[in-house]
C-alpha positions as CSV (number, residue, x, y, z in Angstrom):
1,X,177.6,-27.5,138.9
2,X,180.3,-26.8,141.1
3,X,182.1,-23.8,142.0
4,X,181.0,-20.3,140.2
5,X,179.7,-19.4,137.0
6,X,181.4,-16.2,136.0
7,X,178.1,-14.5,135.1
8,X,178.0,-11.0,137.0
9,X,175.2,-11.0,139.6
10,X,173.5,-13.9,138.0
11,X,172.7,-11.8,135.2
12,X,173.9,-11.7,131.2
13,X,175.3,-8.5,129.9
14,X,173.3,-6.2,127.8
15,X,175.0,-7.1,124.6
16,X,176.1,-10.6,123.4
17,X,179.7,-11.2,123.0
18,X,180.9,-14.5,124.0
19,X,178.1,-17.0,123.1
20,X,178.6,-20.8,123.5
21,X,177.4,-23.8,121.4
22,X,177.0,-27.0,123.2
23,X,176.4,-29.8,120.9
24,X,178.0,-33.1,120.1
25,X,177.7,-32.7,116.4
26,X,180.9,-31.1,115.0
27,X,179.1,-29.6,111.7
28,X,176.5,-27.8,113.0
29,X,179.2,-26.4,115.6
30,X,181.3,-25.4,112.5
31,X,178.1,-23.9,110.6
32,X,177.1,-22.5,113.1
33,X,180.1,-20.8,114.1
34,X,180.8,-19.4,111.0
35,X,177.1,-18.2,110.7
36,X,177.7,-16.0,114.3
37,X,181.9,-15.2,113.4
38,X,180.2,-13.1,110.6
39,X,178.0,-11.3,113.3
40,X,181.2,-10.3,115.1
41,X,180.3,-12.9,118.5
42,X,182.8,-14.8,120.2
43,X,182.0,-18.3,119.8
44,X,183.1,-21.4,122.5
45,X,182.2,-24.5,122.0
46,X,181.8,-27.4,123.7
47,X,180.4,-31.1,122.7
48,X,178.8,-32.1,125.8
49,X,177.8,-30.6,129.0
50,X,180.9,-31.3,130.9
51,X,183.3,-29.5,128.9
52,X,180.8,-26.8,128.8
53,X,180.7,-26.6,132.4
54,X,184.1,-26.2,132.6
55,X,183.9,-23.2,129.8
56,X,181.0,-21.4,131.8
57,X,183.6,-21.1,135.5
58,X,186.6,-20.5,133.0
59,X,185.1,-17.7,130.4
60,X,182.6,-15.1,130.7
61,X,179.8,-16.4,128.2
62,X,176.3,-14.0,127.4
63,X,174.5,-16.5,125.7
64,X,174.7,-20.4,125.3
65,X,172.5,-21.9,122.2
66,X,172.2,-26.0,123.8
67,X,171.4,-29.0,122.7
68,X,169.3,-31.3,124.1
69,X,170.6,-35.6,123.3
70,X,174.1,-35.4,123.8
71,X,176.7,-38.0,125.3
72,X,176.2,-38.2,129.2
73,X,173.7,-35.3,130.9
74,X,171.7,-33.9,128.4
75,X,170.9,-30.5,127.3
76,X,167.4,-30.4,129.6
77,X,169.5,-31.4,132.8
78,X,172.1,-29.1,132.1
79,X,169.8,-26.1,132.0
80,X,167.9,-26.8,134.9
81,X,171.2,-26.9,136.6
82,X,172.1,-23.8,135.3
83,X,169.1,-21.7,135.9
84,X,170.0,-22.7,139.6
85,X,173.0,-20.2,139.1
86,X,172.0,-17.9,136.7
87,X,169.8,-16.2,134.3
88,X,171.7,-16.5,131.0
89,X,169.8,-16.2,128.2
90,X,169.2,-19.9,127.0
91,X,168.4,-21.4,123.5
92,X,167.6,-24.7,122.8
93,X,168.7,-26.1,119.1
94,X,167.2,-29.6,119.2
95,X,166.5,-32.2,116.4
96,X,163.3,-33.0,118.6
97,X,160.2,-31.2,117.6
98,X,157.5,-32.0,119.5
99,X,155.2,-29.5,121.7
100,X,156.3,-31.5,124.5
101,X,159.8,-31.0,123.8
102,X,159.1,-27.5,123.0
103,X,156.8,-27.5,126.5
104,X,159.5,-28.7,128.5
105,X,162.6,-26.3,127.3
106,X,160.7,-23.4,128.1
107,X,159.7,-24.8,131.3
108,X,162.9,-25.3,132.6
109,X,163.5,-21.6,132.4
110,X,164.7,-21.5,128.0
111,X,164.3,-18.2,126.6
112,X,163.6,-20.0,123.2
113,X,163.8,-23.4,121.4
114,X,164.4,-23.5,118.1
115,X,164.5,-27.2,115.9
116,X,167.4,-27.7,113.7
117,X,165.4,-27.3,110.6
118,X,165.7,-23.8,110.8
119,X,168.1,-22.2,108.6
120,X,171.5,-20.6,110.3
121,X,170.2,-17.2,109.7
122,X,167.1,-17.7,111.4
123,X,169.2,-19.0,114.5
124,X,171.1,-15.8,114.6
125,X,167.7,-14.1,114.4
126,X,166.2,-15.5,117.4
127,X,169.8,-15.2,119.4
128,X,169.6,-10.9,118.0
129,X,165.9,-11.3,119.3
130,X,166.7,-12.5,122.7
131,X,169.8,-10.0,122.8
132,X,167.5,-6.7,121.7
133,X,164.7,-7.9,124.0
134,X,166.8,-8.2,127.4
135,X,168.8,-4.9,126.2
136,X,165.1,-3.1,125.8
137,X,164.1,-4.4,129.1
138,X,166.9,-3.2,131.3
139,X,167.2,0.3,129.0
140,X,163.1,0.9,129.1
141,X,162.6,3.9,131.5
142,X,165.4,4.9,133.8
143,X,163.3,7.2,135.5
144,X,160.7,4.6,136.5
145,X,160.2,3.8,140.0
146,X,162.8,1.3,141.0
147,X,160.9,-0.8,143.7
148,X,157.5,-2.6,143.2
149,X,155.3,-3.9,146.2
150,X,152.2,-5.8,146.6
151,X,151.7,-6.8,150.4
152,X,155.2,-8.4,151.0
153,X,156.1,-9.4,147.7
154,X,158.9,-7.1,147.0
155,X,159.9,-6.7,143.3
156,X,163.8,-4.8,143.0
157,X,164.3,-3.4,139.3
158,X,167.6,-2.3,140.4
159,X,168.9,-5.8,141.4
160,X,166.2,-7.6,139.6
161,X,165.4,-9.9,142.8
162,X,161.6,-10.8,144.3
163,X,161.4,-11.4,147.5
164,X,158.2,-12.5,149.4
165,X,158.8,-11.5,153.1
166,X,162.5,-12.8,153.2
167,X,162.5,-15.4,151.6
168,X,164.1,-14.4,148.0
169,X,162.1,-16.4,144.9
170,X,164.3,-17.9,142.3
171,X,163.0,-16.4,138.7
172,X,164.1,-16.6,135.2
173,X,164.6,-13.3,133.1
174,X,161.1,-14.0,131.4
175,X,159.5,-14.7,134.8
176,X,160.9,-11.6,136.3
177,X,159.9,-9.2,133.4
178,X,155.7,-10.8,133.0
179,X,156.1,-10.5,137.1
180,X,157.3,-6.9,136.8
181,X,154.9,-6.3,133.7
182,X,151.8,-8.0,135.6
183,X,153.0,-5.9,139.1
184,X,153.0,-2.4,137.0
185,X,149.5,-3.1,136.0
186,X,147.7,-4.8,139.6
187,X,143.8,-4.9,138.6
188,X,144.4,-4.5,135.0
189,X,144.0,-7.4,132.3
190,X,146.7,-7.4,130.1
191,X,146.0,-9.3,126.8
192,X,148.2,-12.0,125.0
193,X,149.1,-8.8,122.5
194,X,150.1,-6.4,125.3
195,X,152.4,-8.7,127.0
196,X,154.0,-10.1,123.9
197,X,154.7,-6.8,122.5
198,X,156.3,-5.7,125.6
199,X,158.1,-8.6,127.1
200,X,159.1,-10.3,123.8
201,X,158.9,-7.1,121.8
202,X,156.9,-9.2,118.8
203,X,159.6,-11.3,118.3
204,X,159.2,-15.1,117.4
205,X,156.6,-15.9,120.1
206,X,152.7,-17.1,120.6
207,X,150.3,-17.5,123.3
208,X,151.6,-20.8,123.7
209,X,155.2,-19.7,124.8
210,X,153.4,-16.8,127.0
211,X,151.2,-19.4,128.5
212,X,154.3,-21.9,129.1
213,X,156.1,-18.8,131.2
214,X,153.0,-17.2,133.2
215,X,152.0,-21.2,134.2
216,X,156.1,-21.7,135.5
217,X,155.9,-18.1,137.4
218,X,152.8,-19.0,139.1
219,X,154.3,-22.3,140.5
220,X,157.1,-20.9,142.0
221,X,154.9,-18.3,143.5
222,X,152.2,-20.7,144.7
223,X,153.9,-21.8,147.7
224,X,153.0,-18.1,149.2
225,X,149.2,-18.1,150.2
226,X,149.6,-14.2,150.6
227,X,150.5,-13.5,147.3
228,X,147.5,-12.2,144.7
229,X,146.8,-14.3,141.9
230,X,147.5,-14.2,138.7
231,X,144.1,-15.5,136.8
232,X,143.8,-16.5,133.1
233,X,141.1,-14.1,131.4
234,X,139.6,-16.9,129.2
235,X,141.1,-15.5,125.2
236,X,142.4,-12.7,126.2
237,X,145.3,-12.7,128.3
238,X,145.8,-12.3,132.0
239,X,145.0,-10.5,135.1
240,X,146.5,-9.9,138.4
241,X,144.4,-9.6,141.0
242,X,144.5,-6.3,143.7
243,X,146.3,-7.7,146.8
């Protein structure tokens, strides 16, 4: 994607106002729209990833809700392209419903992927869910220490960047907030329970979605030897290991 995405800092406000629908079917634009006009959201739309692209550098959007088969690059290109550039709360609304579909949105850095089954209300549910989950995140304890450290992995709550020496790693929202959860808590095995409840706040998630994000944080951390690991504590949840 060229030129910038007018997303301050790389980062989504607190609350949703402008949220764009990327799909190349006109009706579930319109019921959709209608569905989030009630909620009082701003909705854009666009009906394929180029005309969303030109939305994103020409209007400050909080939230885009994508799908995936569309004319020309599809919905799973265009994210990865996007989390390049930002960490703008994602949802995938896709006719495919497969755990490898599923498997693969998240992957690619989603915060959710929801199949067009699902009633309209239900969809403004999960975008509410993503919405109160990144506001309680940044809210949750201004009087916590601001600067997280394990050898040279650097972890800024301020900025909410990771660095490893100085070499800055590229993470999602998710990624950043189990990294920050699993940092807060070195030596300490945090179950599947624990880490929903505080990173998805018990909203619309399984172990299979927690698994999906801890597996895509590890990679990008795996290319730095010194860096503790974080190891699966068979049916329970996960641990990170003392540095």
């Amino acid at each position: 994607m060229d030129g910038d995405l007018l997303i301050d800092g790389g980062v989504a406000e607190l609350t949703f106002n402008n949220i764009l629908i990327v799909d190349d079917h006109e009706e579930i634009i319109l019921l959709m729209t209608d569905f989030l006009e009630i909620e009082n959201y701003q909705v854009y739309s666009a009906k394929n990833t180029n005309e969303a692209s030109d939305i994103l550098h020409q209007t400050k959007i909080d939230c885009i809700l994508l799908d995936v088969m569309m004319p020309g690059m599809d919905g799973f290109s265009f994210c990865k392209n996007i989390r390049k550039e930002s960490d703008i709360p994602i949802l995938f609304l896709s006719a495919y419903e497969t755990d490898t579909d599923k498997i693969r949105g998240l992957t690619l850095g989603a915060d959710d992927y929801i199949v067009k089954s699902a009633s309209p209300s239900e969809i403004v549910a999960r975008i509410k869910a993503v919405e109160r989950r990144m506001s309680l995140t940044r809210d949750r304890g201004s009087g916590e220490k601001k600067i997280l450290s394990i050898g040279n992995l650097i972890l800024n709550k301020n900025t909410r960047s990771v660095t490893v020496g100085t070499q800055e790693v590229d993470l999602t929202a998710i990624e950043f907030n189990l990294l920050e959860y699993f940092m807060e808590n070195e030596g300490i095995v945090l179950s599947y329970e624990q880490i929903i409840a505080r990173i998805w706040h018990d909203e619309f998630t399984g172990y299979h979605s927690v698994r999906v994000h801890v597996a895509n944080l590890r990679e990008k951390l795996a290319v730095f030897s010194s860096i503790p690991e974080i190891k699966t504590i068979r049916s329970v949840g996960y641990l990170l290991q003392k540095g």
